[in-house]
N, C-alpha and C positions, 0 to 999 in steps of 0.2 A: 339393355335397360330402356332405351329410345324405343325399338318396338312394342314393349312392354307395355307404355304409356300408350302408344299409339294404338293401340289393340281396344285397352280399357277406355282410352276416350270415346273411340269409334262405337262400341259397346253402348256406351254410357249414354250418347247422342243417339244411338238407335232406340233403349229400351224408354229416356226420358221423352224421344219423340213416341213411341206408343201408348208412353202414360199419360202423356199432357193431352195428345189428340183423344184418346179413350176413355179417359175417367174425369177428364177438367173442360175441353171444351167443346164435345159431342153435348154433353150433358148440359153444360150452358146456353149452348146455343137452342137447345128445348125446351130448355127451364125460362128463357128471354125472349124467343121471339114468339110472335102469337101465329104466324103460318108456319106450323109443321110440314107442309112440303116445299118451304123453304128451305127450312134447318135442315132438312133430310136431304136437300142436294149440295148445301153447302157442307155438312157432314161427308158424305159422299166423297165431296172433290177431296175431303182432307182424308176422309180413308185409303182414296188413290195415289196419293202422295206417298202415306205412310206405306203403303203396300210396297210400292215402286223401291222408295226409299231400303225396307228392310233387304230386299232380293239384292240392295248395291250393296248397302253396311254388311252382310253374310257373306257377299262375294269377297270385300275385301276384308275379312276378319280370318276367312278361309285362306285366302290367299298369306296375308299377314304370317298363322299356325303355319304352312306349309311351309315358306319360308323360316323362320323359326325351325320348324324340324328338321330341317334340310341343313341348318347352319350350325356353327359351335354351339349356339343357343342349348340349355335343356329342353328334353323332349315334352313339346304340348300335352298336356291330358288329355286323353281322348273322350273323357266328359265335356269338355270342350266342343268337340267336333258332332257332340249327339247333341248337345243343347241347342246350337246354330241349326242343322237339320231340322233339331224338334219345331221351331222357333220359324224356318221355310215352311214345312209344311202346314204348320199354322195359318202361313201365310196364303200361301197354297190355295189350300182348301177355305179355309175364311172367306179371303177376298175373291183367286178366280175361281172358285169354284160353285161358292153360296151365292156371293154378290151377283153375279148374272142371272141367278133365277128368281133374288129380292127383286131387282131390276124388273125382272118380266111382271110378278106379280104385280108390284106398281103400277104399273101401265095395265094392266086387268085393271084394276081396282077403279083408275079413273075413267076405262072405256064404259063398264060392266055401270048400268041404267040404276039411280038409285034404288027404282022400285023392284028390283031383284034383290029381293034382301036376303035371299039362303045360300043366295050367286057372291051376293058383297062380303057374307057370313064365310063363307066358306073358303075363300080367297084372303082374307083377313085373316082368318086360324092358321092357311099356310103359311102366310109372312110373317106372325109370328113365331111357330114354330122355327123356321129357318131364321131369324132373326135371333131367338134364343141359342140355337146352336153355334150360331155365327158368333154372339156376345162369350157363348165358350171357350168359341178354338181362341178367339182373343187374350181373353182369360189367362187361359194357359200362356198361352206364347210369353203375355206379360211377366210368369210367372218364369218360365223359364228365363227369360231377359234376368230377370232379378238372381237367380243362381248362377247365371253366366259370369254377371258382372262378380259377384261372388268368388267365384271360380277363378275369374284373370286376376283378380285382386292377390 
């Protein structure tokens, strides 16, 4: 029963750190400060956090189910062990895979002369775009977080 909780809190700590950071203070920090590449680095450092953060809380929520499966304990769902997966790769792909090329574009955007404006334009449509897909794989992850916790419950 002690793992049990331990499991769900861990859980719970992971998915309400991806909602507070994602939907309450990404957002405010936009919606309050007046320099936007402000908030976009201090958002930044906190999406590095939460990245870091989930690859530990999946290590040890994994680790937690194996033990568990391994002991008298009944046998973990193996929805379980896909939504944790779903939920990495989320991370994965989200953070190091999108985030590095947000990153580049960034730094275009403030090299690139402002009177290049099809240069600015066109560089602006891909951080969007990847920005949108980014705000996706989040999305989900969050969504899966919330059937996980579900699920240990």
């Amino acid at each position: 029963m002690f793992l049990t909780r331990v499991r769900l809190l861990i859980a719970t700590f992971w998915v309400g750190t991806l909602w507070a950071v994602g939907f309450v203070v990404a957002p405010t920090l936009f919606s309050t400060l007046s320099d936007r590449a402000l908030a976009g680095t201090i958002a930044g450092s906190l999406f590095n956090i939460v990245a870091w953060l989930s690859l530990f809380c999946a290590a040890a929520l994994l680790a937690l189910l194996f033990q568990a499966g391994r002991g008298a304990q009944a046998q973990p769902a193996k929805i379980n062990y896909y939504l944790i997966a779903g939920m990495v790769a989320c991370t994965l792909i989200g953070y190091f895979a999108l985030q590095p090329q947000m990153a580049e574009l960034r730094l275009v955007l403030h090299s690139v002369a402002d009177s290049n404006i099809a240069a600015l334009a066109d560089v602006r449509k891909q951080f969007g775009i990847l920005h949108a897909v980014s705000t996706g794989f989040y999305i989900v992850q969050s969504l899966l977080g919330a059937a996980l916790i579900l699920k240990l419950r």
